[in-house]
C-alpha positions as CSV (number, residue, x, y, z in Angstrom):
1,X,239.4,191.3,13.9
2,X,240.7,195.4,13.1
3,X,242.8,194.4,16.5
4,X,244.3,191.3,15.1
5,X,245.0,193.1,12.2
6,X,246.5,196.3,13.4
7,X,248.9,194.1,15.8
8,X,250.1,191.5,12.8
9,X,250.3,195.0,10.6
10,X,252.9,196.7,13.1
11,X,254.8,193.2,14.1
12,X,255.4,192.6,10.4
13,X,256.8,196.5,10.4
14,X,259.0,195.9,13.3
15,X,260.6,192.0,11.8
16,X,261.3,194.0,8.4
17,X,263.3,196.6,9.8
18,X,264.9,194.8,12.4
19,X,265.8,191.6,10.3
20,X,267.8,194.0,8.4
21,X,269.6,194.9,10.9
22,X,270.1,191.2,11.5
23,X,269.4,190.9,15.3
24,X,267.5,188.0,16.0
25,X,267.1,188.4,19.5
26,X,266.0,191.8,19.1
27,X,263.8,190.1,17.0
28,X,262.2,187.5,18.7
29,X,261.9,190.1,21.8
30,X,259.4,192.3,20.3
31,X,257.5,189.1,18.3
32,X,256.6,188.1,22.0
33,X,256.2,192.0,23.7
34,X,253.8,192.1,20.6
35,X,251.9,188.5,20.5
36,X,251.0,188.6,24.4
37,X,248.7,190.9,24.5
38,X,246.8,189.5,21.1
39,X,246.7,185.9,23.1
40,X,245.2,187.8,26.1
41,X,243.2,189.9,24.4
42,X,241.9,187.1,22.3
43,X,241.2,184.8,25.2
44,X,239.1,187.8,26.9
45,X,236.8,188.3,23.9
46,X,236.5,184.1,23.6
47,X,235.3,184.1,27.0
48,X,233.0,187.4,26.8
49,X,231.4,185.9,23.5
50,X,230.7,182.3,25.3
51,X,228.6,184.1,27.9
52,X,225.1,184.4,27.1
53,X,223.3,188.0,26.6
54,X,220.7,190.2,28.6
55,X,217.6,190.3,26.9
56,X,215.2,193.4,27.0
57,X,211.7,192.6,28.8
58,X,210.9,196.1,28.7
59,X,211.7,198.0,25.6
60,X,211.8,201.0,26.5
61,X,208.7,202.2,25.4
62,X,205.6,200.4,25.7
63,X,204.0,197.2,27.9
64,X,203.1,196.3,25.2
65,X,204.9,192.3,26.3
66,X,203.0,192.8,29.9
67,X,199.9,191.8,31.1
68,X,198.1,193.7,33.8
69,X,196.0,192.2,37.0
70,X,194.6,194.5,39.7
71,X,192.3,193.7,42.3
72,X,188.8,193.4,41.7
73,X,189.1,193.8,38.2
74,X,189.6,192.0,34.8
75,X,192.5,190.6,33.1
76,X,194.0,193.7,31.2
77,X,192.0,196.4,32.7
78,X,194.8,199.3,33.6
79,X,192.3,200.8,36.0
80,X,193.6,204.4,37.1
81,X,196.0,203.8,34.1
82,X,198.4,202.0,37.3
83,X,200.9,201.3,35.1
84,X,202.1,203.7,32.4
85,X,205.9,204.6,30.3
86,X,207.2,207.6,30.3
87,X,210.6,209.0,30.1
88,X,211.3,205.8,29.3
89,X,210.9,203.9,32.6
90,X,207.7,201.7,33.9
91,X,205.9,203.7,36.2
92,X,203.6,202.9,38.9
93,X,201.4,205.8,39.6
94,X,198.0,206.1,41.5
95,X,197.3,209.9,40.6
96,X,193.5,208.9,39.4
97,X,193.0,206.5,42.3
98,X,190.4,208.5,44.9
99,X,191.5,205.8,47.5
100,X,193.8,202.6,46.9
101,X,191.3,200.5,48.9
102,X,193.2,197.4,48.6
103,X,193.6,196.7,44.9
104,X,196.8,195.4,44.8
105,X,198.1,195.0,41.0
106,X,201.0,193.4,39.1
107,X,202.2,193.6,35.8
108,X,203.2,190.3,34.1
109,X,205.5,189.5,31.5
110,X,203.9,187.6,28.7
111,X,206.0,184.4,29.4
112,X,207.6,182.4,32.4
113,X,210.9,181.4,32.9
114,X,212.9,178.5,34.9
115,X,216.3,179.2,34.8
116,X,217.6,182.8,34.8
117,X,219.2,185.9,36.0
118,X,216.6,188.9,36.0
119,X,218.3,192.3,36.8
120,X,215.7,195.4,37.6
121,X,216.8,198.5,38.6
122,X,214.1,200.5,41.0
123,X,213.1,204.0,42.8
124,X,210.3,204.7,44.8
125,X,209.4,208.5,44.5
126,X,206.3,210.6,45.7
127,X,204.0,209.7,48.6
128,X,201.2,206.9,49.1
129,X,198.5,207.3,48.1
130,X,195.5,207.7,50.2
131,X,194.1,204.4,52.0
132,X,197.6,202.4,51.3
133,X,198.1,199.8,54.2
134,X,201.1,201.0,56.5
135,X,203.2,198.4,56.0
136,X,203.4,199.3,52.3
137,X,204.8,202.3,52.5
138,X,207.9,202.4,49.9
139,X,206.9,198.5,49.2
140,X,206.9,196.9,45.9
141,X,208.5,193.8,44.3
142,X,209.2,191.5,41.9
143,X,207.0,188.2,41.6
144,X,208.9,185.2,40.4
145,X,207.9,181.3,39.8
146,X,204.3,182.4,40.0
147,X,200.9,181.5,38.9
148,X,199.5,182.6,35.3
149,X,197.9,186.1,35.6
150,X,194.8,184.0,33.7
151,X,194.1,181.9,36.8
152,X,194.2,184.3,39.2
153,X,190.5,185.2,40.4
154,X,189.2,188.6,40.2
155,X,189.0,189.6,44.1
156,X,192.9,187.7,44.7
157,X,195.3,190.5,45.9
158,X,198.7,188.7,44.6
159,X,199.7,185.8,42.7
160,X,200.7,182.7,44.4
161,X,204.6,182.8,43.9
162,X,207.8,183.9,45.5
163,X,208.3,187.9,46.0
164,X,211.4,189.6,45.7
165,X,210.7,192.2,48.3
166,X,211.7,195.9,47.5
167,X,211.6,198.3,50.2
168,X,212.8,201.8,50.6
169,X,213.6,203.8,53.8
170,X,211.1,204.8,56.0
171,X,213.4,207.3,57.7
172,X,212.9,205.4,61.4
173,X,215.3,202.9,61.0
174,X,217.3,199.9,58.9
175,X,214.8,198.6,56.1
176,X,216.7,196.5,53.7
177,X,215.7,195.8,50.5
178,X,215.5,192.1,48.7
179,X,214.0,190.4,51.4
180,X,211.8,187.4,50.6
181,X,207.8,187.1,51.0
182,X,205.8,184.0,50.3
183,X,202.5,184.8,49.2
184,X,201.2,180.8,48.8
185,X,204.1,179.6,48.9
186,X,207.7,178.6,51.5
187,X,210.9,177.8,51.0
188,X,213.8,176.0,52.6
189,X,216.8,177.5,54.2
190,X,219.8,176.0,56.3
191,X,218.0,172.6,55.4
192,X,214.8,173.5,57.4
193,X,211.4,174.4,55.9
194,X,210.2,177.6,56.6
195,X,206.8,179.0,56.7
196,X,207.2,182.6,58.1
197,X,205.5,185.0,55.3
198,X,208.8,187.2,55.3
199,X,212.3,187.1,55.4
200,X,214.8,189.9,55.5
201,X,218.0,189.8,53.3
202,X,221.0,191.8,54.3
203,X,221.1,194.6,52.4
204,X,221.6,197.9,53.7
205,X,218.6,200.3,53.5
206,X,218.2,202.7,50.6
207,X,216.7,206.2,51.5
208,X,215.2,208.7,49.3
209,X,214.5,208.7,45.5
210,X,218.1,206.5,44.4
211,X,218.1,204.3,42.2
212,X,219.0,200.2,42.8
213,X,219.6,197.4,41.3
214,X,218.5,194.2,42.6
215,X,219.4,190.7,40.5
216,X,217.4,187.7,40.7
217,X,219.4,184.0,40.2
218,X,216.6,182.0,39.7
219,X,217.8,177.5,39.4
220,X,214.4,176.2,38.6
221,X,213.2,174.2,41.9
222,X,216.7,173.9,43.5
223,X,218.0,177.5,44.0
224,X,217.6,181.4,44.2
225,X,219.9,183.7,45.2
226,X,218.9,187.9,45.7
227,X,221.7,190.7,44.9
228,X,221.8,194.0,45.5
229,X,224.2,196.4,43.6
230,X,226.1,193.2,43.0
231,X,226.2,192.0,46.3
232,X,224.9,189.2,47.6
233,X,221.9,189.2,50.2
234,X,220.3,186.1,50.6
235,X,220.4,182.5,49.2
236,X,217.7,179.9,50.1
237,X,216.3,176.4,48.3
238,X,213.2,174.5,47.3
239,X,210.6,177.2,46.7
240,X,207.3,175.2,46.2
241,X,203.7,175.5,47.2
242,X,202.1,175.5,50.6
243,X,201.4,172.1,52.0
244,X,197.9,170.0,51.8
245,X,196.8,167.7,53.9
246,X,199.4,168.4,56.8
247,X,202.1,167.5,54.5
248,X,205.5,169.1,55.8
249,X,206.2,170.3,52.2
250,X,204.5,171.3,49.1
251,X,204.5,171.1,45.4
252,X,208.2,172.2,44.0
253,X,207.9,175.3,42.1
254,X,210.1,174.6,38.7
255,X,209.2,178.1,36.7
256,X,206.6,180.3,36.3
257,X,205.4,184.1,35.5
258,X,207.6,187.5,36.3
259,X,205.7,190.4,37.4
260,X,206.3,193.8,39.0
261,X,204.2,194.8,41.7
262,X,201.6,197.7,42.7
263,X,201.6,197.9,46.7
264,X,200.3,201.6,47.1
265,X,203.5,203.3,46.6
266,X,204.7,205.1,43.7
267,X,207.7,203.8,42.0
268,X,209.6,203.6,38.7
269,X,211.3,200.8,36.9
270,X,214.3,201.8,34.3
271,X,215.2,198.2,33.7
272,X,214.2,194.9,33.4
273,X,216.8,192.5,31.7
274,X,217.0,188.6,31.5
275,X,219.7,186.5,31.0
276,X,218.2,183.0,30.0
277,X,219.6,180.0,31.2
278,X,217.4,177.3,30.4
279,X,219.9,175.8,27.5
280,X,222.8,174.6,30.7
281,X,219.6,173.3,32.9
282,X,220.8,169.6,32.4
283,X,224.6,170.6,32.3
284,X,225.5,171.5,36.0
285,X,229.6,172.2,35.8
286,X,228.7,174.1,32.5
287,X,225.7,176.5,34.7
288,X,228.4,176.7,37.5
289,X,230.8,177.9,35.2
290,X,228.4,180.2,33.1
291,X,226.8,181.5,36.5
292,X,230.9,182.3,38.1
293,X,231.9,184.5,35.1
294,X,228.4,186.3,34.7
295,X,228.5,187.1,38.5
296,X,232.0,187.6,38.6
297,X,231.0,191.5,37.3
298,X,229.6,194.0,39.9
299,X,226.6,195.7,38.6
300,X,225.7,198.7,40.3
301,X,222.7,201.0,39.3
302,X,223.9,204.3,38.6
303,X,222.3,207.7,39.6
């Protein structure tokens, strides 16, 4: 509105003096030098103001909106205070574990989601701790379309649901980052079913203690799509259940809980946004659309 204002303010200046000096085309000249920019500055901020916004689910200060499940113990027992704020990131620390012996833990969100775009932006920093499986060296993730934290059963070591695999550098090699694991659950890709546990994106590896951001398109039962610093990685369809009874597919997975995950490794989470997209669910061209603009930014996490 001040822009409108200040534009209509100086073109009314420039008709008054230049009417007086009765030149019309003069006139007319600077009416249009002046009014372009105000119709292409106005259809910018239409089209930034239909977009929906990123919501907070970390604040900032607390976990206060999280629920906590670690191996072998209760709903909302923090054991080793696992998950803790400070400096105003998440962190996943392990500094009053003796061992890790296996007690994997995640930290939920309070409720699940369908349709969205999650962005988190990571590091990994520190060592393992003691008794951490190889394999989870510089491992975490983030859980999506998973189970309710309350049904999980006290000795289960992750949620039945599709991970977002984050992985850091080991320093021997490529590791990318955003692959896909499939703890109770598959997926289809390139219209076949598949049932390996893992799947690597391809993302370049990220070494040492940077930080990354990896986005999340999550379509309810028909879609997801992983991005790394605004690239994309991987795309695949149908993420559902495992199979009973020798069926060749399972249950569709529609929505479900959002968690972080504690695989042994420290790390630190600065960000975890949403974008909901629920509402355009039932209005494909209008998701198509929404999705093309919101993606049509590059978001990068910066050091």
């Amino acid at each position: 509105m001040l822009i409108d204002i200040l534009f209509l303010s100086l073109l009314n200046q420039y008709l008054h003096t230049l009417m007086k000096q009765k030149s019309i085309y003069s006139v007319l000249r600077i009416a249009l030098i002046l009014c372009l920019p105000m119709a292409f500055l106005g259809f910018s901020f239409r089209n930034a103001a239909d977009l929906p916004k990123w919501q907070q689910l970390f604040n900032g200060k607390d976990i206060k909106d999280w629920k906590i499940k670690i191996r072998t113990h209760d709903l909302n027992d923090n054991y080793g205070n696992t998950f803790r704020v400070k400096d105003g990131n998440i962190q996943v620390r392990y500094d009053q574990y003796t061992e890790f012996d296996k007690q994997y833990g995640h930290l939920f969100y309070k409720k699940p989601y369908s349709y969205y775009l999650i962005g988190v932006e990571y590091r990994f920093v520190g060592d393992q701790v003691k008794g951490g499986e190889g394999w989870a060296l510089r491992n975490s993730g983030i859980m999506i379309h998973g189970q309710d934290p309350v049904t999980m059963k006290k000795d289960q070591d992750f949620p039945n649901s599709i991970e977002v695999q984050l992985l850091g550098g080991d320093g021997k090699g490529e590791r990318s980052t955003a692959n896909l694991c499939t703890p109770g659950t598959q997926f289809v890709k390139d219209n076949q079913v598949i049932k390996s546990h893992c799947i690597e994106s391809s993302s370049k590896t990220f070494s040492g203690d940077q930080w990354v951001r990896v986005e999340v398109l999550v379509l309810g039962d028909s879609e997801i799509v992983h991005y790394v610093n605004g690239e994309e990685v991987l795309r695949y369809q149908r993420p559902q259940k495992d199979p009973v009874g020798g069926a060749a597919e399972g249950e569709l997975l529609k929505g479900g809980s959002i968690s972080l995950q504690s695989e042994s490794h420290p790390i630190d989470f600065r960000k975890v946004e949403i974008i909901d997209l629920e509402k355009y669910a039932k209005d494909p061209e209008k998701l198509k659309d929404v999705i093309k603009k919101l993606m049509a930014e590059k978001r990068v996490a910066k050091q």
